[in-house]
C-alpha positions as CSV (number, residue, x, y, z in Angstrom):
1,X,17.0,-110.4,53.5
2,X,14.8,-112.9,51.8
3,X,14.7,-115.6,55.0
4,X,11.5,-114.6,56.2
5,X,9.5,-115.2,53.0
6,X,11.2,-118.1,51.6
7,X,11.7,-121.4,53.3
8,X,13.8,-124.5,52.5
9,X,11.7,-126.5,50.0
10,X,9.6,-123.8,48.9
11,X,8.4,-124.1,45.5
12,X,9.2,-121.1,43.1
13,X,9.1,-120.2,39.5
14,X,12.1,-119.5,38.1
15,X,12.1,-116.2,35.5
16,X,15.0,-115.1,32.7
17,X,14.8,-113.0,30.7
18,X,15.9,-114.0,26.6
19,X,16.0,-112.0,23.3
20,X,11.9,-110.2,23.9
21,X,10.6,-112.7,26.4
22,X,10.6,-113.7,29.8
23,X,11.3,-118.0,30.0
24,X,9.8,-120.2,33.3
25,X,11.1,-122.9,34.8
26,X,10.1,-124.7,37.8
27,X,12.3,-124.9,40.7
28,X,12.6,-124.6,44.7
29,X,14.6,-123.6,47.2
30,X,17.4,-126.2,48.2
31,X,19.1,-123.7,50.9
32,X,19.2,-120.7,52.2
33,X,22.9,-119.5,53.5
34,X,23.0,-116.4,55.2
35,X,21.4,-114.0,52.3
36,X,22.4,-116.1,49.5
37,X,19.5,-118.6,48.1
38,X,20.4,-122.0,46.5
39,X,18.2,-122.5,43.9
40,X,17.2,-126.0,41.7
41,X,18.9,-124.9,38.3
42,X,16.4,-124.6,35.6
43,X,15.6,-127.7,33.6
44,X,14.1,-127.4,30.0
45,X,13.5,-131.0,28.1
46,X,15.6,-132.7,30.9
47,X,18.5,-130.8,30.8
48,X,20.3,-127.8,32.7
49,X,19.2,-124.5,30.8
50,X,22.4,-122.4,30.7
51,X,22.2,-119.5,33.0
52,X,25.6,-117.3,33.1
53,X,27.1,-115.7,36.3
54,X,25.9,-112.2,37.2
55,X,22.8,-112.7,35.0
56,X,19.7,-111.3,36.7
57,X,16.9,-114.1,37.7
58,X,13.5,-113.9,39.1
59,X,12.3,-115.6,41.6
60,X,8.4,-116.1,41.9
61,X,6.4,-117.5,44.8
62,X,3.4,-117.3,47.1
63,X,3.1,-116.2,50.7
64,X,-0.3,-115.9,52.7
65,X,-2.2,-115.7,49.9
66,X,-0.1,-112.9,47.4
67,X,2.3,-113.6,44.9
68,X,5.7,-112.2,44.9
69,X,8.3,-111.5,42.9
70,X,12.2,-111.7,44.6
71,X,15.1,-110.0,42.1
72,X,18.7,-111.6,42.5
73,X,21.9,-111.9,40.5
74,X,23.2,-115.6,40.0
75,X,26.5,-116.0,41.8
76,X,27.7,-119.3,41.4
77,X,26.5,-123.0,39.5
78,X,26.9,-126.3,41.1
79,X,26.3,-130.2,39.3
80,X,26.6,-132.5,42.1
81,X,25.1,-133.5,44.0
82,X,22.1,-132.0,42.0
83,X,22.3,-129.1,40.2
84,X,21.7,-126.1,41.4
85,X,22.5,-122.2,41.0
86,X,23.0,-119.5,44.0
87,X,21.4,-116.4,43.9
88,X,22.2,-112.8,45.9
89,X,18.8,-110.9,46.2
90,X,19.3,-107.8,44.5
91,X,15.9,-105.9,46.4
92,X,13.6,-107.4,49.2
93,X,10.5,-109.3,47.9
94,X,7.9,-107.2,46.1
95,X,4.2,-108.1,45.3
96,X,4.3,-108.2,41.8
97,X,1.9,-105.6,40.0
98,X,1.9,-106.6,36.2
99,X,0.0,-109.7,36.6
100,X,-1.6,-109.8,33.3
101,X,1.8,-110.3,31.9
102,X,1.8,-113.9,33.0
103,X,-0.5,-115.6,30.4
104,X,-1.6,-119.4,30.3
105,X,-2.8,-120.7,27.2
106,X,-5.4,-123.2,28.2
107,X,-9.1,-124.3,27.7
108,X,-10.6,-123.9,30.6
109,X,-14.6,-124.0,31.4
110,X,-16.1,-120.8,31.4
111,X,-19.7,-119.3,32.3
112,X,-20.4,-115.9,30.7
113,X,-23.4,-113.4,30.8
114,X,-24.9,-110.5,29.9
115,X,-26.1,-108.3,33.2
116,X,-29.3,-107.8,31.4
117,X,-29.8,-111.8,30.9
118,X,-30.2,-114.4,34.0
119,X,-29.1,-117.0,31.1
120,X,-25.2,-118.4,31.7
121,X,-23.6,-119.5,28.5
122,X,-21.0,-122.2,28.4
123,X,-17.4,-121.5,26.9
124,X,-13.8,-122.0,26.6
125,X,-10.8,-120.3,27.4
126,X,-7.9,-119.9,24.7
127,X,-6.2,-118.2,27.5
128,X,-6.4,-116.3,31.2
129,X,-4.5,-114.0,32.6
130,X,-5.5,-112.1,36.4
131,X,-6.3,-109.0,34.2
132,X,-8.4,-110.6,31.7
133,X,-8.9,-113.4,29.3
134,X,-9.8,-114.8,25.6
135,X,-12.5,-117.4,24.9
136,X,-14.1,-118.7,22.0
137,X,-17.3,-118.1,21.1
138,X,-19.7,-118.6,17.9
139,X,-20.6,-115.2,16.8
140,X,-19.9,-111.6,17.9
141,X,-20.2,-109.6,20.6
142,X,-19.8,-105.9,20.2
143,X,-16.4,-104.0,21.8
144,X,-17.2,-102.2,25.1
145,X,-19.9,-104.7,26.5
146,X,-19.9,-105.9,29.9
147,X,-20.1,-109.7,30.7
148,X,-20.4,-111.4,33.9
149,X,-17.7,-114.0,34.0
150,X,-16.9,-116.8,35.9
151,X,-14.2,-119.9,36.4
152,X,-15.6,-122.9,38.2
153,X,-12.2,-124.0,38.6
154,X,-10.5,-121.2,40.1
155,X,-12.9,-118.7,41.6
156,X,-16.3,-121.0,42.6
157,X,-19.4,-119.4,43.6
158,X,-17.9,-116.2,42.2
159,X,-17.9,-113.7,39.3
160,X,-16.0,-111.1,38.1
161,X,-17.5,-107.9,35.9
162,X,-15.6,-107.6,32.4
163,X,-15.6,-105.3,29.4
164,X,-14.9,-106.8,26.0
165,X,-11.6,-105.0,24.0
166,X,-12.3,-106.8,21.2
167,X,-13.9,-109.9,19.0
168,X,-11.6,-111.7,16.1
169,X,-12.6,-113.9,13.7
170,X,-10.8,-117.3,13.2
171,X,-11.5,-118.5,9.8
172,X,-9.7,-122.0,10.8
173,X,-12.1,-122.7,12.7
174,X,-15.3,-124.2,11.7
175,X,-17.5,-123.8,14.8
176,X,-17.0,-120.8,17.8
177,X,-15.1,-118.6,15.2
178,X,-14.8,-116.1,17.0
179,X,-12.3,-115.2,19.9
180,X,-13.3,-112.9,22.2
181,X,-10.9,-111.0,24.6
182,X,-12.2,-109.4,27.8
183,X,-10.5,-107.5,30.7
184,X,-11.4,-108.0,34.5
185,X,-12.9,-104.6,35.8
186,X,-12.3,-103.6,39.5
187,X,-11.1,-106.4,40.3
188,X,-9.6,-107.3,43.7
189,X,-6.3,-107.2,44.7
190,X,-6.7,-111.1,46.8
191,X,-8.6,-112.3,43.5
192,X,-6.0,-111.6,41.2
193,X,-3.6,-113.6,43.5
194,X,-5.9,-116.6,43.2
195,X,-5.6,-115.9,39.8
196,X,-1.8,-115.8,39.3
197,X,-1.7,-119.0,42.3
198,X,-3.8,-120.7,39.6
199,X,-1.5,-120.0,36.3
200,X,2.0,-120.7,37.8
201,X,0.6,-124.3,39.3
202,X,-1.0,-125.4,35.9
203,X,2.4,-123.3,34.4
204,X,4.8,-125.8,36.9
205,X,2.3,-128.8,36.2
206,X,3.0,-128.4,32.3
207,X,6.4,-127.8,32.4
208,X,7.0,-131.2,35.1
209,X,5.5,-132.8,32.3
210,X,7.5,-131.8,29.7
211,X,4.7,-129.5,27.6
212,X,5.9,-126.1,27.1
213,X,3.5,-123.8,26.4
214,X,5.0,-120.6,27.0
């Protein structure tokens, strides 16, 4: 079912689902048995996070530049040699569509402008997701205005048109107060991939080293 978009040693991100929140864990694919996939069982703090038999799992990857999301039901657990859990896909693979639920808190470098300003101002991300983010910034800016935006680090050479939803005071902070949210408008369907390709590698990066941030 799955064989011809995952391959042996494919990195994935694992997803399960506990209490009101979705939990990640970094993984890949150890085998692939007929339409079974054998899976490197989650890890959190450097042990096994307990998965139960028949509990649904999601499996997230990349392939030619989209991200995709495979649905499967966890049919058996194995602890040597390594431990690892087998999966049944439940549906075939599926691009995933609610992209801006996958959030990475992060200070990233930021240019912003106005359209009616050639000046670029310098700022940092409190967190991105492909439908929008939130960055700090030292005073207000009105709800409904349109900012140029754009992340050296992920999209060079590139902006993308926002629309601010709205400005929040921090008063623990002493400088750049304010945090300002802003979603992407008309944004591209191979941009937001980039996006998403960008927050599960810093998202596996994070967790390898043991910072959960999630």
């Amino acid at each position: 079912m799955s064989d011809s978009f995952l391959e042996i040693g494919t990195k994935v991100t694992l997803g399960i689902q506990r209490e009101n929140a979705e939990c990640f864990f970094p993984s890949k694919v150890e085998d692939i048995i007929s339409d079974r996939i054998v899976l490197g069982m989650p890890i959190k703090e450097g042990r096994t996070f307990f998965v139960g038999l028949d509990e649904k799992i999601n499996v997230y990857f990349s392939k030619k530049g989209s991200f995709y999301c495979l649905e499967g039901l966890i049919e058996d657990k194995k602890y040597d040699p390594i431990p690892v859990i087998t999966i049944h896909p439940i549906c075939l693979p599926y691009k995933k569509q609610k992209r801006s639920y996958f959030r990475l808190k992060i200070s990233l470098k930021t240019y912003i402008k106005s359209p009616d300003f050639d000046e670029w101002i310098k700022v940092y991300t409190r967190d991105i997701s492909a439908g929008g983010a939130k960055f700090s910034y030292p005073s207000l800016i009105k709800e409904g205005s349109i900012l140029e935006v754009t992340f050296p680090d992920i999209l060079p050479e590139m902006s993308l048109m926002s629309r601010v939803l709205r400005t929040e005071k921090n008063r623990d902070r002493h400088i750049n107060t304010y945090d300002v949210a802003v979603e992407f408008i008309e944004i591209d369907e191979s941009i937001c991939d980039k996006i998403v390709k960008f927050i599960f590698a810093k998202q596996r990066e994070l967790m390898e080293k043991g910072i959960d941030d999630l």
